[in-house]
TORZA-216474 format. One record per residue (C-alpha): residue number from 1; residue in one letter; x, y, z. Coordinates in Angstrom, 1 decimal. Each point is the difference from the previous one (the first is absolute). Layout:
residues N
+-----+---+--------+--------+--------+
!   k ! r !      x !      y !      z !
+-----+---+--------+--------+--------+
! NUM ! a !      X !      Y !      Z !
...
+-----+---+--------+--------+--------+
This chain:
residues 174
+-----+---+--------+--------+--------+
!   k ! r !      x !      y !      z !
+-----+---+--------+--------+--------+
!   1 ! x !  -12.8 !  -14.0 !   12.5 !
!   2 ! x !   -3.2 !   -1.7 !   -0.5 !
!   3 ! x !   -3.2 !    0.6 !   -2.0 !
!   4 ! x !   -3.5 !   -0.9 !    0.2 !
!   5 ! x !   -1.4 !   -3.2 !   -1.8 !
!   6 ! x !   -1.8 !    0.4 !   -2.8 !
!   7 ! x !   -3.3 !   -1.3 !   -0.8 !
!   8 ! x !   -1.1 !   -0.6 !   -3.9 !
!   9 ! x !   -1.5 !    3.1 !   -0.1 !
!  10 ! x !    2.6 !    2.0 !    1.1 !
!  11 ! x !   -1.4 !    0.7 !    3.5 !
!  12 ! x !    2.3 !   -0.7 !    3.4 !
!  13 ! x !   -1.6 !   -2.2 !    2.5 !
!  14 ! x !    0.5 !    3.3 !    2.8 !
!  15 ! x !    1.2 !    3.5 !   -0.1 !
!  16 ! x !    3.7 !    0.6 !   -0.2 !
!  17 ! x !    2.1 !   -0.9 !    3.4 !
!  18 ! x !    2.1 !    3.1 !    0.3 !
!  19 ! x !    1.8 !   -1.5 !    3.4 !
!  20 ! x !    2.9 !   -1.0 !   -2.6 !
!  21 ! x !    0.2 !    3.3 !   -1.7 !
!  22 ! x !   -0.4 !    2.2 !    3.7 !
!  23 ! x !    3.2 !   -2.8 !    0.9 !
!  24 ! x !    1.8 !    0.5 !   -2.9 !
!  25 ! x !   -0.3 !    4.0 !    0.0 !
!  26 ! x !   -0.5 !    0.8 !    3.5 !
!  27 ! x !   -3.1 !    2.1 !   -0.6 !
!  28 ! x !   -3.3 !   -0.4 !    1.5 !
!  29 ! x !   -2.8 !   -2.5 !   -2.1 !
!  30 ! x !   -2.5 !    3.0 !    0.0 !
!  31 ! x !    1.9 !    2.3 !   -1.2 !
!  32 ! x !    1.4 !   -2.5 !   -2.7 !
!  33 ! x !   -3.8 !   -0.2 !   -0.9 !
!  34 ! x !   -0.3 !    3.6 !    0.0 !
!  35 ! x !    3.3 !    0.6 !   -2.4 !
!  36 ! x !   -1.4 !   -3.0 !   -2.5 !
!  37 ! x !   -3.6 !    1.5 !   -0.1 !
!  38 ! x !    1.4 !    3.1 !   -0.8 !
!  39 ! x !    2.1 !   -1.5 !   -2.7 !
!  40 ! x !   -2.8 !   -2.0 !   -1.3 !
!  41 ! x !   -2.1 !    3.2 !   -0.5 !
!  42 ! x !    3.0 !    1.7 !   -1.7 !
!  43 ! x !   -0.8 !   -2.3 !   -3.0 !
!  44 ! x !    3.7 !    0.2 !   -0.3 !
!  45 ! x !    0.6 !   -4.0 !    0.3 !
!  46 ! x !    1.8 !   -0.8 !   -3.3 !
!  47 ! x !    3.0 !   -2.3 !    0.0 !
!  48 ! x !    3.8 !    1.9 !   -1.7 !
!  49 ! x !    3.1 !   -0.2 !   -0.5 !
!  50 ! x !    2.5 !    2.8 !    0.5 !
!  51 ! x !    4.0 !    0.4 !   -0.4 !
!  52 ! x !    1.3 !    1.0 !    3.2 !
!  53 ! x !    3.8 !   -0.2 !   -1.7 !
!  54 ! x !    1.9 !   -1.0 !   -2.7 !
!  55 ! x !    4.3 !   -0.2 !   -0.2 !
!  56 ! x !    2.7 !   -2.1 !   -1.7 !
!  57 ! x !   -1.5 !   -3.2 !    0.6 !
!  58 ! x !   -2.9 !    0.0 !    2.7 !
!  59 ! x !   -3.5 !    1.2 !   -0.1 !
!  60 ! x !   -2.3 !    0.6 !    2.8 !
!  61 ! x !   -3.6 !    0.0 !   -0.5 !
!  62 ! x !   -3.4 !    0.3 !    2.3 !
!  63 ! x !   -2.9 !   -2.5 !   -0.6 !
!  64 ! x !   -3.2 !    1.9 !    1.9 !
!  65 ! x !   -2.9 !   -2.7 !    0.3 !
!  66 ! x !   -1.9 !    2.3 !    1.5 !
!  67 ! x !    1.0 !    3.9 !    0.2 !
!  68 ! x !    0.5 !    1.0 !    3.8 !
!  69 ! x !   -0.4 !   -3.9 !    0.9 !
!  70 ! x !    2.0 !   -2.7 !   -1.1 !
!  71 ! x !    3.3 !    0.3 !   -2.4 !
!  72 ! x !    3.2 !   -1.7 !   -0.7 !
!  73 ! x !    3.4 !    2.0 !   -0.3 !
!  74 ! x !    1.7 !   -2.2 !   -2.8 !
!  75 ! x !    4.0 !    0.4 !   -0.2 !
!  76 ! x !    2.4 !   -1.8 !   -2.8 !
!  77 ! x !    3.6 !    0.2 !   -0.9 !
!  78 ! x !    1.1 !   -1.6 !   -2.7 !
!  79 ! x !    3.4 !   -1.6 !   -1.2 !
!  80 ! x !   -0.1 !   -0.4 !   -4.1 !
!  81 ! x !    1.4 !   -2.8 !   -1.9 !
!  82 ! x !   -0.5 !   -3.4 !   -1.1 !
!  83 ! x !   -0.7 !   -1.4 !    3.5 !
!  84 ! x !   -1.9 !    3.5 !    1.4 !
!  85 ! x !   -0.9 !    0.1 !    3.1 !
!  86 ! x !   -2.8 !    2.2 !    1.8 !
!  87 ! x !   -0.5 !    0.6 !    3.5 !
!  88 ! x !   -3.6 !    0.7 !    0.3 !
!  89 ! x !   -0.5 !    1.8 !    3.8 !
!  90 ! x !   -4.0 !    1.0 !    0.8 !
!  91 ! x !   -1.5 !    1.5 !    3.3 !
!  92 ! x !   -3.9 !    0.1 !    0.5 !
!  93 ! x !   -1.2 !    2.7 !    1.8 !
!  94 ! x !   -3.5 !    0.7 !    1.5 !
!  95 ! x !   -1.9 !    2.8 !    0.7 !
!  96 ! x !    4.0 !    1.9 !   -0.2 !
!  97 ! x !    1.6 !   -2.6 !    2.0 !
!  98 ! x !    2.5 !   -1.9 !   -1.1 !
!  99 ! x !    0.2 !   -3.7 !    0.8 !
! 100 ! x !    3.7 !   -2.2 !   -0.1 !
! 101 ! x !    1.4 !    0.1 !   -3.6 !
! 102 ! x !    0.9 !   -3.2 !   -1.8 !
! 103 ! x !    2.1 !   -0.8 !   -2.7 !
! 104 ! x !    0.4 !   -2.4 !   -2.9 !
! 105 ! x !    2.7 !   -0.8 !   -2.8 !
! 106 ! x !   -1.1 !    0.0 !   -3.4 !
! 107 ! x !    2.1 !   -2.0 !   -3.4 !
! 108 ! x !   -0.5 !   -1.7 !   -3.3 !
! 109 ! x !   -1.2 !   -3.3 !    2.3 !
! 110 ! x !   -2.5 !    2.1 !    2.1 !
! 111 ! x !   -1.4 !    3.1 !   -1.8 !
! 112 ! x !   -2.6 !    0.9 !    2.4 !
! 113 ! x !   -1.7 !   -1.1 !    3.3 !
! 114 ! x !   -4.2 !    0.9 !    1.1 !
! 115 ! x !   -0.7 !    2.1 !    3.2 !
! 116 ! x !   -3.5 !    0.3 !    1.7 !
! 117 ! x !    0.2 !    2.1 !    2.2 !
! 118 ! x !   -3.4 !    1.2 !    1.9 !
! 119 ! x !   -1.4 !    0.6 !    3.5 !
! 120 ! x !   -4.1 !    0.8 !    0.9 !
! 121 ! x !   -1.3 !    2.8 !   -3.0 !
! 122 ! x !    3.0 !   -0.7 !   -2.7 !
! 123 ! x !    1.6 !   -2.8 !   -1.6 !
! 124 ! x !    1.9 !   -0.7 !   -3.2 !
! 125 ! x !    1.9 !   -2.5 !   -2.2 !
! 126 ! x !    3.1 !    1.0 !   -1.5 !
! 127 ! x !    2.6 !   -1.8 !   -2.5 !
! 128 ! x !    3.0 !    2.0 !    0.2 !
! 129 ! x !    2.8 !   -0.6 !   -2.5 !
! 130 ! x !    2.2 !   -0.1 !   -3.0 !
! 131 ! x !   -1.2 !   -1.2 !   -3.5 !
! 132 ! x !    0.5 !    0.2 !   -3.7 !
! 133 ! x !    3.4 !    0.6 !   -1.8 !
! 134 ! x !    0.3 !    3.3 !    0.4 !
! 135 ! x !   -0.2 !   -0.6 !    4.1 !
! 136 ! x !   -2.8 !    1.9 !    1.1 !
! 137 ! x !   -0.7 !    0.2 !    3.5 !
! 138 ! x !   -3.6 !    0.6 !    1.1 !
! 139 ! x !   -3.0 !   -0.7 !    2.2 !
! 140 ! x !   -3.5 !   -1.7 !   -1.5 !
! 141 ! x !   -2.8 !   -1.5 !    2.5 !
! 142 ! x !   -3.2 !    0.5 !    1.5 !
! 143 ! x !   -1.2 !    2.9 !    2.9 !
! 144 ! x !   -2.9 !    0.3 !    2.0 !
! 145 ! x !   -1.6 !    1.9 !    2.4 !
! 146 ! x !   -3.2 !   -0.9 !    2.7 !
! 147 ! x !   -2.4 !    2.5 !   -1.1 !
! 148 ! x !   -3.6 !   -0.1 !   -1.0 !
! 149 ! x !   -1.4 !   -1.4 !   -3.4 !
! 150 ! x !   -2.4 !    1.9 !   -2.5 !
! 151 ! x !   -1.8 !    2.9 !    0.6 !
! 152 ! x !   -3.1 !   -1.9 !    1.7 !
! 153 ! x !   -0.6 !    0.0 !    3.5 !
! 154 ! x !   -0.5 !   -3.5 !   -0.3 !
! 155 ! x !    3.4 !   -0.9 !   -1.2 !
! 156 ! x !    2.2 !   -1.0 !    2.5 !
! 157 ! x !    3.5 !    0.2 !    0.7 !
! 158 ! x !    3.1 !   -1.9 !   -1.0 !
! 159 ! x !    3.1 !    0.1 !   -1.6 !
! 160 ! x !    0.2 !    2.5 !   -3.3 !
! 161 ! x !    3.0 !   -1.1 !   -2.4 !
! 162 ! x !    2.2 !    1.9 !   -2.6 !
! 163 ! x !    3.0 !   -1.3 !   -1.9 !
! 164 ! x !    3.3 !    1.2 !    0.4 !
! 165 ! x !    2.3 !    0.1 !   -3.5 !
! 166 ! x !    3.5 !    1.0 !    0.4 !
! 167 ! x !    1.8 !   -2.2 !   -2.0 !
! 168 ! x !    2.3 !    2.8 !   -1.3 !
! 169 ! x !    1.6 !    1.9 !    2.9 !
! 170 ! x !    3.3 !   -0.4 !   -0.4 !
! 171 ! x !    2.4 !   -1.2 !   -3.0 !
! 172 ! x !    2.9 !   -2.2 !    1.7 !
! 173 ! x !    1.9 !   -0.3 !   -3.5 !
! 174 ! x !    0.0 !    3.1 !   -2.6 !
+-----+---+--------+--------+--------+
């Protein structure tokens, strides 16, 4: 998936191609427009984190970038000890669709790996991984939405940014 350039002041060169996302998802580009206008004036656009499931040693976690829009199913079982092991599985999905899952092993050598995943309205960048002594797995990056800036009509739109900080999500090693 794709997204817009960016100019320096945050401004795309065009509006959004939704051709991708109608590929991707199979639904039509206006109603696409219609279901992200709506969400836009929801106000409801802030980026979370959420436990979907927690046993023995896995963890499954969604990443929303944009509520109703763009998130990231994030899977991981674990295998403690000295040389741990994670295997890290995540699946965007877009406007409820699910795209093709892929998958990643985690260890001491490779804690963590970055994502960026994004298509026409949504994007984000995502370090997924392992850290500290205690092991915590988490998520920390960037999201952003195509919306409009300020409350002038003579702002323009552009991409609007929030940090994600999960560092903490799950303890590999008690």
């Amino acid at each position: 998936m794709a997204t817009e350039p960016r100019k320096e002041n945050g401004a795309t060169d065009g509006p959004p191609d939704w051709s991708e996302v109608s590929t991707l998802t199979g639904i039509d580009t206006e109603k696409l427009q219609n279901q992200y206008a709506d969400i836009l004036a929801s106000g409801n656009l802030a980026p979370s984190v959420t436990e979907l499931s927690a046993s023995g040693d896995g963890t499954s976690h969604d990443v929303t970038i944009v509520p109703g829009v763009l998130s990231v199913k994030i899977s991981a079982d674990f295998e403690a000890g000295e040389n741990w092991r994670a295997k890290v599985e995540f699946t965007p999905k877009v406007f409820g669709h699910s795209l093709p899952s892929s998958d990643i092993e985690l260890s001491r050598l490779n804690s963590h790996f970055t994502i960026h995943p994004g298509m026409a309205v949504a994007k984000a960048d995502l370090t997924i991984g392992v850290s500290g002594p205690e092991l915590w797995f988490g998520v920390t990056g960037q999201a952003c939405y195509f919306g409009h800036e300020g409350n002038s009509p003579f702002s323009g739109w552009g991409w609007i940014c929030t940090n994600i900080n999960s560092p903490h999500m799950f303890r590999l090693r008690p």
